[in-house]
LODOBA-916423 format. One line per field, with one value per atom (N, C-alpha, C): residue number from 1; residue in one letter; atom name; x, y, z. Coordinates in nm, 2 decimals, decimal comma. Atoms other than C-alpha are relative to their C-alpha. Layout:
i NUM|...
aa A|...
at CA|...
px X|...
py Y|...
pz Z|...
This chain:
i 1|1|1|2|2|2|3|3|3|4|4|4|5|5|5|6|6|6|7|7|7|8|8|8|9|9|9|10|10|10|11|11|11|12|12|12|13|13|13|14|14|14|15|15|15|16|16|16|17|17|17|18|18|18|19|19|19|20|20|20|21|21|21|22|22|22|23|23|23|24|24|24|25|25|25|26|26|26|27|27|27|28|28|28|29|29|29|30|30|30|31|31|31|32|32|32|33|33|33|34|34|34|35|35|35|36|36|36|37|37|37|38|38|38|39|39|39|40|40|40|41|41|41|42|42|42|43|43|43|44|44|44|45|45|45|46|46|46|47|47|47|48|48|48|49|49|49|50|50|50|51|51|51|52|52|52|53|53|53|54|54|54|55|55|55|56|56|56|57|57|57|58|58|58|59|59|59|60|60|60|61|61|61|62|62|62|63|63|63|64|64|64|65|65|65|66|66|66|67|67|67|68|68|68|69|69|69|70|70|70|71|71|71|72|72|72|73|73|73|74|74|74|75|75|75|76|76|76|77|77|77|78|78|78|79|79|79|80|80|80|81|81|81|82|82|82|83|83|83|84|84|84|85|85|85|86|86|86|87|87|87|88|88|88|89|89|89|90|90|90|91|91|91|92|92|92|93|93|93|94|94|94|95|95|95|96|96|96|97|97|97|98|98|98|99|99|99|100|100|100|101|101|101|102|102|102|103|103|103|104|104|104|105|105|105|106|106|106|107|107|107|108|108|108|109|109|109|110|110|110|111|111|111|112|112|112|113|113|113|114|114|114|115|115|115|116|116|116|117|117|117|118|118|118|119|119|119|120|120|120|121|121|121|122|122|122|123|123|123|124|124|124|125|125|125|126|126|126|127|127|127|128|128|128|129|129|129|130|130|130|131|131|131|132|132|132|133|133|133|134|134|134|135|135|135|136|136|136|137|137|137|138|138|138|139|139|139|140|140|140|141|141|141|142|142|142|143|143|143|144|144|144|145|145|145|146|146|146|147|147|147|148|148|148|149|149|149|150|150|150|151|151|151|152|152|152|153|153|153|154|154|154|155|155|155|156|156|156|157|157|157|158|158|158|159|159|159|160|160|160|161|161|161|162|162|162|163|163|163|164|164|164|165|165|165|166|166|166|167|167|167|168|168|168|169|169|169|170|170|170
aa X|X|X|X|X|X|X|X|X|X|X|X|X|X|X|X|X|X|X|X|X|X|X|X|X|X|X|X|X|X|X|X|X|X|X|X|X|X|X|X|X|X|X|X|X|X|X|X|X|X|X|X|X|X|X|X|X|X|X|X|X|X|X|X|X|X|X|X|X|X|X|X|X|X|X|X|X|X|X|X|X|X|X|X|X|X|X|X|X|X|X|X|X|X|X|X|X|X|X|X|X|X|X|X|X|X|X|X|X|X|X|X|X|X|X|X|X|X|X|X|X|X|X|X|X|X|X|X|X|X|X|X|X|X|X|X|X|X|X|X|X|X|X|X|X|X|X|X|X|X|X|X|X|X|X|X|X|X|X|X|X|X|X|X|X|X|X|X|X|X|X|X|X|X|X|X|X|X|X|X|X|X|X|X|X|X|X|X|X|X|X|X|X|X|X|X|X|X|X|X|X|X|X|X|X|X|X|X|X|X|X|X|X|X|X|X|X|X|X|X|X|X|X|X|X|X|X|X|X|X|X|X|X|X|X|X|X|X|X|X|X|X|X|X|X|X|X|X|X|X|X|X|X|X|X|X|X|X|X|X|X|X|X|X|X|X|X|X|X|X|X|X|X|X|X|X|X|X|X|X|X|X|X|X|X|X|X|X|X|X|X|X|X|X|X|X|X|X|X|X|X|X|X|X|X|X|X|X|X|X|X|X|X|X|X|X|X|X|X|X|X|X|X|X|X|X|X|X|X|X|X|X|X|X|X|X|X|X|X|X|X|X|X|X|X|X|X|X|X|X|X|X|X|X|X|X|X|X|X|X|X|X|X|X|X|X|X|X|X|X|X|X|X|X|X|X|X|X|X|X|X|X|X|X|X|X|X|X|X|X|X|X|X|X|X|X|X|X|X|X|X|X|X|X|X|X|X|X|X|X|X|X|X|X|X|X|X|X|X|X|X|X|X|X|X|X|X|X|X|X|X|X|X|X|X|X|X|X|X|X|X|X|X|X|X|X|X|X|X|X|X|X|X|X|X|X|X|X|X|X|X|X|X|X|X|X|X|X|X|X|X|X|X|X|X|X|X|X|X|X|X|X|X|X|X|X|X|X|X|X|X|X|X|X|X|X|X|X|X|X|X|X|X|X|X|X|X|X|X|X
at N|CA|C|N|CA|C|N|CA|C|N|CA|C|N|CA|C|N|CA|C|N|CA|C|N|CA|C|N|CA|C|N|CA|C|N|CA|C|N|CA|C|N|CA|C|N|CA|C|N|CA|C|N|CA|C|N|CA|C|N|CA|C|N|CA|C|N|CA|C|N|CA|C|N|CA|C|N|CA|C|N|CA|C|N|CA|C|N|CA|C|N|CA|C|N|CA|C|N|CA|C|N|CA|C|N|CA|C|N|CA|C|N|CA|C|N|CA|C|N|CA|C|N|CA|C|N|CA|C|N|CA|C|N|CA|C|N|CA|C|N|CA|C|N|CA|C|N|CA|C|N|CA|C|N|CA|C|N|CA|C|N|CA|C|N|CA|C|N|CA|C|N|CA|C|N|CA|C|N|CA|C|N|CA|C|N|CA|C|N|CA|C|N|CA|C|N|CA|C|N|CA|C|N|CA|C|N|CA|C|N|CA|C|N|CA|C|N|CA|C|N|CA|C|N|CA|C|N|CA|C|N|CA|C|N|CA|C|N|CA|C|N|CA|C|N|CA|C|N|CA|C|N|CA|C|N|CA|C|N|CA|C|N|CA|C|N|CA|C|N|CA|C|N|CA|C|N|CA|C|N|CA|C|N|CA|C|N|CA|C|N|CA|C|N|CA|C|N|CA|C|N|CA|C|N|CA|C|N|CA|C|N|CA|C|N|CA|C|N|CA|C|N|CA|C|N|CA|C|N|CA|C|N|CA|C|N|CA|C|N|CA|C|N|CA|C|N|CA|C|N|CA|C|N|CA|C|N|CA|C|N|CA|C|N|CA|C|N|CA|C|N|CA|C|N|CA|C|N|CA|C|N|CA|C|N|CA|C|N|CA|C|N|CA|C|N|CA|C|N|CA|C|N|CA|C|N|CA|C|N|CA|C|N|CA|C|N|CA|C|N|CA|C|N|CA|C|N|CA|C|N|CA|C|N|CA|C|N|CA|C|N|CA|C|N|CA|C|N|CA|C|N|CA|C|N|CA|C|N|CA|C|N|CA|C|N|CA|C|N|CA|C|N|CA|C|N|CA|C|N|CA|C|N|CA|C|N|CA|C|N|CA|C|N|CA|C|N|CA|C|N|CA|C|N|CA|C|N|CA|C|N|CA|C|N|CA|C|N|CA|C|N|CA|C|N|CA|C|N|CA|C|N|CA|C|N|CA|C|N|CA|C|N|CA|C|N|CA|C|N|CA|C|N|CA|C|N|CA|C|N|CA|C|N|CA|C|N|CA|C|N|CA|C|N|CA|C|N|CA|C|N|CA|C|N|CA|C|N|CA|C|N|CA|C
px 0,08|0,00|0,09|-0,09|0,15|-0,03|0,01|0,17|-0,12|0,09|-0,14|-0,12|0,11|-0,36|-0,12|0,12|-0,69|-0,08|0,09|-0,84|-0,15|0,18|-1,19|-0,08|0,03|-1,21|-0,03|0,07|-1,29|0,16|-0,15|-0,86|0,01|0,03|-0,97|-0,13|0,16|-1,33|-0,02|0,01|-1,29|0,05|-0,01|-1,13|-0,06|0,10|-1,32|-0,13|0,14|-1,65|0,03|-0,06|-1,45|-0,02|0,03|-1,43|-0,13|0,16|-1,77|-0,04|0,07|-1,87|0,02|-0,04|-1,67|-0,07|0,06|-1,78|-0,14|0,05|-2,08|-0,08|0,03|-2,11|0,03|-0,03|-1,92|-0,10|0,11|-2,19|-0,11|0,08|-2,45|0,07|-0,07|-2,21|-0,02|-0,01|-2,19|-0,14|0,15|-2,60|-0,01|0,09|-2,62|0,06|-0,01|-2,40|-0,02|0,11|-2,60|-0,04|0,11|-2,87|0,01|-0,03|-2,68|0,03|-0,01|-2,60|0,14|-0,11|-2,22|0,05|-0,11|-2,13|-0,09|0,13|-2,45|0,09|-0,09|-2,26|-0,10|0,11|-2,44|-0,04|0,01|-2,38|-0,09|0,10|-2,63|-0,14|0,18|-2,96|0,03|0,10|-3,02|-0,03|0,01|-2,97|-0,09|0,13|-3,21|-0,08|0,18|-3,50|-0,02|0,06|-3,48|-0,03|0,04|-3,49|-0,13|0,11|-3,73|-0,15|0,11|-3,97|-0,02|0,05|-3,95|0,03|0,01|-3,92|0,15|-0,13|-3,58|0,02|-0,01|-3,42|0,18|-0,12|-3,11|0,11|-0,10|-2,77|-0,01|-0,03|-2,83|-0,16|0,12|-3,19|0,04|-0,04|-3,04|0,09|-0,12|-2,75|-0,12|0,10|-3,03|-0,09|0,12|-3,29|0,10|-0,12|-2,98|0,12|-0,01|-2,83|0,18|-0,14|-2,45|0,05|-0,04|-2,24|-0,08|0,02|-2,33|0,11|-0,09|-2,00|0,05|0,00|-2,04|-0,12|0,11|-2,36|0,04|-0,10|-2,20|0,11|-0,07|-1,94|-0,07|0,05|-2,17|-0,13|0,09|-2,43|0,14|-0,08|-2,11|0,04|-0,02|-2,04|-0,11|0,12|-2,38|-0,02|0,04|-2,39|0,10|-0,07|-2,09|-0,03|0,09|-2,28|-0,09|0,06|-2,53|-0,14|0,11|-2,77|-0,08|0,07|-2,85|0,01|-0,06|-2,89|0,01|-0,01|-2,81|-0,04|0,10|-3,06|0,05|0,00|-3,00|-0,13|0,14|-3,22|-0,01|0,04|-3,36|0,12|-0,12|-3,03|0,15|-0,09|-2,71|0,09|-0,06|-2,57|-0,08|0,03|-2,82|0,00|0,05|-2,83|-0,13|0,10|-3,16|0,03|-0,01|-3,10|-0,12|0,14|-3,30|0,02|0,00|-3,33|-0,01|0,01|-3,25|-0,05|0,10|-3,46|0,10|-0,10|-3,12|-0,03|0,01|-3,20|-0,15|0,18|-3,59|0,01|0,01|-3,52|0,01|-0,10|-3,32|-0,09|0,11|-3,61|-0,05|0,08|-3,79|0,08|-0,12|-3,45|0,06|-0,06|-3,34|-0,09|0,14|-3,69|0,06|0,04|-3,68|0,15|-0,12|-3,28|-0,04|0,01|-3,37|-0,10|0,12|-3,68|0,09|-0,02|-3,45|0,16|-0,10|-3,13|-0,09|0,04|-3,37|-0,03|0,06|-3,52|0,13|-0,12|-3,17|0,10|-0,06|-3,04|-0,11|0,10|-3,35|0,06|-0,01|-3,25|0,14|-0,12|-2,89|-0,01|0,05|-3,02|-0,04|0,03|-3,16|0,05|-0,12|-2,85|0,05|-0,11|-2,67|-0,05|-0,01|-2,68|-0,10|0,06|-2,82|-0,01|0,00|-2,94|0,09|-0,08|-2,70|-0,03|0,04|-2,89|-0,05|0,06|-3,00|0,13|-0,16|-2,62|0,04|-0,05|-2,53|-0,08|0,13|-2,86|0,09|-0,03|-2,74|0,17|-0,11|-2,35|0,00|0,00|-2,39|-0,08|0,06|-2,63|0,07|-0,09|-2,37|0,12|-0,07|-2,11|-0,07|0,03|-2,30|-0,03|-0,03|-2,37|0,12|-0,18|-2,00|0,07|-0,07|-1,78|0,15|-0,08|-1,51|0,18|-0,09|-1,25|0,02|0,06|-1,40|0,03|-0,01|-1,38|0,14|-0,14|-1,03|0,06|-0,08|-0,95|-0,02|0,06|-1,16|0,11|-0,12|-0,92|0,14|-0,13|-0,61|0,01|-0,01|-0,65|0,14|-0,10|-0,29|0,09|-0,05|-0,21|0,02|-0,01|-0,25|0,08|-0,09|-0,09|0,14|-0,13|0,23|0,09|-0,09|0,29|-0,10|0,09|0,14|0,13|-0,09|0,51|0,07|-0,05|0,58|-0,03|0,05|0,38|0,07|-0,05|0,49|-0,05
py -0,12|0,00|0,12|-0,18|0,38|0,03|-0,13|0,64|0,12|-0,09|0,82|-0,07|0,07|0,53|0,00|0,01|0,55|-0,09|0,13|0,21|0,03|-0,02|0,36|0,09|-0,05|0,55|-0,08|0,03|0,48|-0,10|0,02|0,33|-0,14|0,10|0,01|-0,03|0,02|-0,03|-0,16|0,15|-0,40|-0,08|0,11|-0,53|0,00|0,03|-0,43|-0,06|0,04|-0,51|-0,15|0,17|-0,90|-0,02|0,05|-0,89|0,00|-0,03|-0,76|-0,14|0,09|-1,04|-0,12|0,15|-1,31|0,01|0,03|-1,22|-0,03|0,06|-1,27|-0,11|0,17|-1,58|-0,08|0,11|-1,72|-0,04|0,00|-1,64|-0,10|0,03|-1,77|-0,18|0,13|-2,12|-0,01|0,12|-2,18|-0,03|0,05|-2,16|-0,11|0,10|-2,39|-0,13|0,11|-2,61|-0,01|0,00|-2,55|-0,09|0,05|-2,71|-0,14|0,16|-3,03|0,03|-0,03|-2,89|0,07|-0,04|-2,81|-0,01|-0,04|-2,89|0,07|-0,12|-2,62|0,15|-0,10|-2,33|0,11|-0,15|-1,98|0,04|-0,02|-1,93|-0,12|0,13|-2,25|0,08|-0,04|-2,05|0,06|-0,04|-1,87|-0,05|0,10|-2,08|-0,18|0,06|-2,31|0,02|-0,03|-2,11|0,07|0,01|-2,00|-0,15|0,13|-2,38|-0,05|0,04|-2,46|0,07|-0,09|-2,15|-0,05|0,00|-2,25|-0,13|0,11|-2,62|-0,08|-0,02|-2,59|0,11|-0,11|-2,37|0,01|-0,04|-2,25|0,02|-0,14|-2,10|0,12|-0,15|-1,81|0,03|-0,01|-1,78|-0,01|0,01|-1,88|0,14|-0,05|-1,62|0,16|-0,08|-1,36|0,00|0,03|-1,50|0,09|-0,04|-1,43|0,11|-0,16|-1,12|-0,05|-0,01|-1,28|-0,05|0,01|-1,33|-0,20|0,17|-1,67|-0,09|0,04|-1,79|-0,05|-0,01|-1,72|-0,15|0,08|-1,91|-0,17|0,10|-2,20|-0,08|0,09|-2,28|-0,05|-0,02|-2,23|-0,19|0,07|-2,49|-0,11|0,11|-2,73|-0,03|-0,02|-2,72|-0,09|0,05|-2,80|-0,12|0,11|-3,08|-0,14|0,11|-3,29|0,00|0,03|-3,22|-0,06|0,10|-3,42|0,08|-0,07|-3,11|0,01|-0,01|-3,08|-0,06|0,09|-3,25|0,12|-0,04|-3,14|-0,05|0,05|-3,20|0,07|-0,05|-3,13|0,10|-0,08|-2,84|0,02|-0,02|-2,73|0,02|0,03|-2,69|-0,03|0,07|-2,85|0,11|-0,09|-2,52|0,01|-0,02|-2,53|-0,11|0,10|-2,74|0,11|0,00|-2,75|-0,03|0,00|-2,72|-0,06|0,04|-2,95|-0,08|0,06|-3,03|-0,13|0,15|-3,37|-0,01|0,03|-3,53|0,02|-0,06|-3,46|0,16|-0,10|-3,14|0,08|-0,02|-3,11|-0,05|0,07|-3,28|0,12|-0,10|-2,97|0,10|-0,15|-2,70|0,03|-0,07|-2,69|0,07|-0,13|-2,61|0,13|-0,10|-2,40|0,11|-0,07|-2,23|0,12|-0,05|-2,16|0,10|-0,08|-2,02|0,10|-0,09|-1,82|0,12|-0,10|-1,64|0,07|-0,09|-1,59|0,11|-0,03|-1,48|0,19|-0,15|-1,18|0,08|-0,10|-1,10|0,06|-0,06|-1,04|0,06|-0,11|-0,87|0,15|-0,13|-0,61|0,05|-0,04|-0,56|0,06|-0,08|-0,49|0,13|-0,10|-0,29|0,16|-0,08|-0,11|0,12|-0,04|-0,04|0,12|-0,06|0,14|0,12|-0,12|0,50|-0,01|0,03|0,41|-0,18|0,18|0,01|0,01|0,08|-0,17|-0,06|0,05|-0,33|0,10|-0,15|0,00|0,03|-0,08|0,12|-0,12|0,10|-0,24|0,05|0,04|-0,22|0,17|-0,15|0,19|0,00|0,05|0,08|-0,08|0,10|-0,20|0,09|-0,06|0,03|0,13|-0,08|0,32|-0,08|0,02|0,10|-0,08|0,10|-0,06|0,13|-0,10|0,28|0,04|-0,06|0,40|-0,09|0,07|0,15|-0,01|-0,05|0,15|0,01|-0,03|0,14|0,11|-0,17|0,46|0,06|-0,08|0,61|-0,02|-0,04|0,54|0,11|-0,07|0,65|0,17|-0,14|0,99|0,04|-0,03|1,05|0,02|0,04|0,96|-0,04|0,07|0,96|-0,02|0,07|0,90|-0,11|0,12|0,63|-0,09|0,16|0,34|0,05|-0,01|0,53|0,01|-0,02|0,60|-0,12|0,14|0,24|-0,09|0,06|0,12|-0,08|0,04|-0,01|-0,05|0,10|-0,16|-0,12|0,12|-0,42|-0,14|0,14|-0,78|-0,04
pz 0,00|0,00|0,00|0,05|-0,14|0,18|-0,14|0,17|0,01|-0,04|0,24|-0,08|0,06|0,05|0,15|-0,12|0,28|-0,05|-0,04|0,39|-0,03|-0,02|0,40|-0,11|0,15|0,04|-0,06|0,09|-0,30|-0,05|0,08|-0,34|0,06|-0,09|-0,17|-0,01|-0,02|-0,26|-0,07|0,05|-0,45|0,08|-0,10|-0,21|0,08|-0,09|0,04|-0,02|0,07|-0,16|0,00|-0,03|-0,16|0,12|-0,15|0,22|0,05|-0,07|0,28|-0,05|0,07|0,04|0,04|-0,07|0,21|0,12|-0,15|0,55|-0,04|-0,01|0,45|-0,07|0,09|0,21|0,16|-0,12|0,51|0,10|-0,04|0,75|-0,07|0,10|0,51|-0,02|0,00|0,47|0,15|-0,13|0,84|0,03|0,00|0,84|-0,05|0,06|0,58|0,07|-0,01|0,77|0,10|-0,14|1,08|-0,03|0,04|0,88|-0,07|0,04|0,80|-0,21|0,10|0,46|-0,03|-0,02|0,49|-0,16|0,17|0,08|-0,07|0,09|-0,03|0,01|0,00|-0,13|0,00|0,07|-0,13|-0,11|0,19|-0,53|-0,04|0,09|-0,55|0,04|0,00|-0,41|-0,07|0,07|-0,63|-0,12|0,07|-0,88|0,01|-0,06|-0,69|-0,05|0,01|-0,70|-0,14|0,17|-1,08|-0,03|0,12|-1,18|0,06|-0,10|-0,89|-0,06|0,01|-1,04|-0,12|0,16|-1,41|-0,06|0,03|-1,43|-0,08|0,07|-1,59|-0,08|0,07|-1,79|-0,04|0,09|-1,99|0,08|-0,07|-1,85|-0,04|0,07|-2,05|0,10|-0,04|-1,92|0,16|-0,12|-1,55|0,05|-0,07|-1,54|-0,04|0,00|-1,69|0,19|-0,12|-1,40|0,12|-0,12|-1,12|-0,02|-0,01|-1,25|-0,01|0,02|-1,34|-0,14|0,12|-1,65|-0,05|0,03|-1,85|0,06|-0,04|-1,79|0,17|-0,10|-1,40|0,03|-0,01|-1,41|-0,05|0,04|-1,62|0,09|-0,09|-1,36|0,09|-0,13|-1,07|-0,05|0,08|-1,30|0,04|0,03|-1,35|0,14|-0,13|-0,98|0,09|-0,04|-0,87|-0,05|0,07|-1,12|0,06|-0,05|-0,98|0,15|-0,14|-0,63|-0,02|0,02|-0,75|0,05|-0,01|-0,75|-0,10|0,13|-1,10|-0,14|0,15|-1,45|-0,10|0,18|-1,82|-0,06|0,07|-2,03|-0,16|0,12|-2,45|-0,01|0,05|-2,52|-0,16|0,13|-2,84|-0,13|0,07|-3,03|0,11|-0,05|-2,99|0,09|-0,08|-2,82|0,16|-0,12|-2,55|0,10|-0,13|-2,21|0,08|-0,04|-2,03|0,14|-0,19|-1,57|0,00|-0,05|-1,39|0,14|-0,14|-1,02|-0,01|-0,01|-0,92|0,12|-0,12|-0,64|0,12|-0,07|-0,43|0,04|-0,05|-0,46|0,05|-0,04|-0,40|0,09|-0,13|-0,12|0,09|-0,08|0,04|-0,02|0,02|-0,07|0,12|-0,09|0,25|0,08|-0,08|0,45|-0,06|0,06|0,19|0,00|-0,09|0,25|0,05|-0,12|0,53|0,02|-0,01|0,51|-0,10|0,09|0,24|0,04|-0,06|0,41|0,11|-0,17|0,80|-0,11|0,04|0,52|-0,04|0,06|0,32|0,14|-0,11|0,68|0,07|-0,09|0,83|-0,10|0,13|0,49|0,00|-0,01|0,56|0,13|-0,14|0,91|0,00|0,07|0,76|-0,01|0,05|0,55|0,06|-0,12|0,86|0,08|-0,04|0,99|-0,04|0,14|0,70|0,03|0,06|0,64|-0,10|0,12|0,33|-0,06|0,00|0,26|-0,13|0,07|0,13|-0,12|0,12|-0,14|-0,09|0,11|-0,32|-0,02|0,06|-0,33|-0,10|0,10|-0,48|-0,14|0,12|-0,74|-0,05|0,06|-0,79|-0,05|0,05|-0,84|-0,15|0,12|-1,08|-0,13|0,11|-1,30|-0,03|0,06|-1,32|-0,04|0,08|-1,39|-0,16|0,09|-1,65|-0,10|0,10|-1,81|-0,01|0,02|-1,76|0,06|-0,07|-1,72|0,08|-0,05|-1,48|-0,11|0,10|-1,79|-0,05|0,12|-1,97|0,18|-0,12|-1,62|0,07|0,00|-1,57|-0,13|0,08|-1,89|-0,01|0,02|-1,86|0,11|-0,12|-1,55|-0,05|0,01|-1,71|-0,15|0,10|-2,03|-0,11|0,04|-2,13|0,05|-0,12|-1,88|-0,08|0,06|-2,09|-0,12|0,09|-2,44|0,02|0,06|-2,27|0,01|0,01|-2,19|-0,06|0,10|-2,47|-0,11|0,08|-2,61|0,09|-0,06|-2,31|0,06|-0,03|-2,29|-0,11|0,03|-2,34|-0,10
């Protein structure tokens, strides 16, 4: 860390945005293994309850449903599948696979329930806390970087930073 870098600015916000995020996935993992459910990772609800709501469904159509890249959705899908949460089914062309809960995982819906109802009530209560809820700054982040991306907003800052070492790359 440079000399006069401040912990609690905007020069540290990814990583912190990682920590916040570990602490509480982590959180959120030691519930589930409260609940006898210690290899259910947090990145599988929500991917749960899209397949659970619409009988199956796409990765593209999944990583739409849950708000992350296809590719994110894809691992998270390949993950789930050698847990012995979900099948691959050939969809309509040879590019698509079709998600579909296996009876392993319908099994686990009513605990996951019930985690998922005391998880939003104690993400509201968070929320509570804050200055400003936490989940409105996320939803208001993600939609300004998505209009201006944090690339175009380095470069407006700096916009010769990357031309002058632009011949010294490998």
């Amino acid at each position: 860390m440079t000399e006069g870098t401040d912990t609690t600015g905007p020069e540290l916000l990814g990583t912190r945005l990682r920590h916040l995020l570990e602490l509480m996935e982590g959180d959120v993992a030691a519930v589930y293994a409260d609940l006898g459910l210690a290899d259910f990772r947090p990145r599988y609800t929500p991917i749960v309850w899209a397949v659970a709501a619409s009988g199956g469904s796409s990765i593209r159509d999944l990583a739409a449903a849950v708000g992350v890249t296809h590719s994110a959705a894809s691992q998270t899908v390949a993950q789930m599948a050698e847990d012995g949460l979900v099948v691959l089914t050939p969809g309509s062309d040879a590019r698509t696979r079709i998600v579909g809960l296996t009876p392993k995982a319908e099994r686990l819906l009513p605990r996951l329930r019930a985690e998922w109802q005391a998880t939003t009530t104690a993400a509201r209560a968070l929320d509570a806390e804050l200055s400003a809820p936490l989940s409105a700054l996320v939803d208001e982040a993600i939609a300004a970087v998505r209009r201006r991306p944090m690339r175009q907003r380095i470069a407006d800052v700096a916009p010769d930073l990357i031309a002058q070492h632009r011949d010294d790359r490998p």
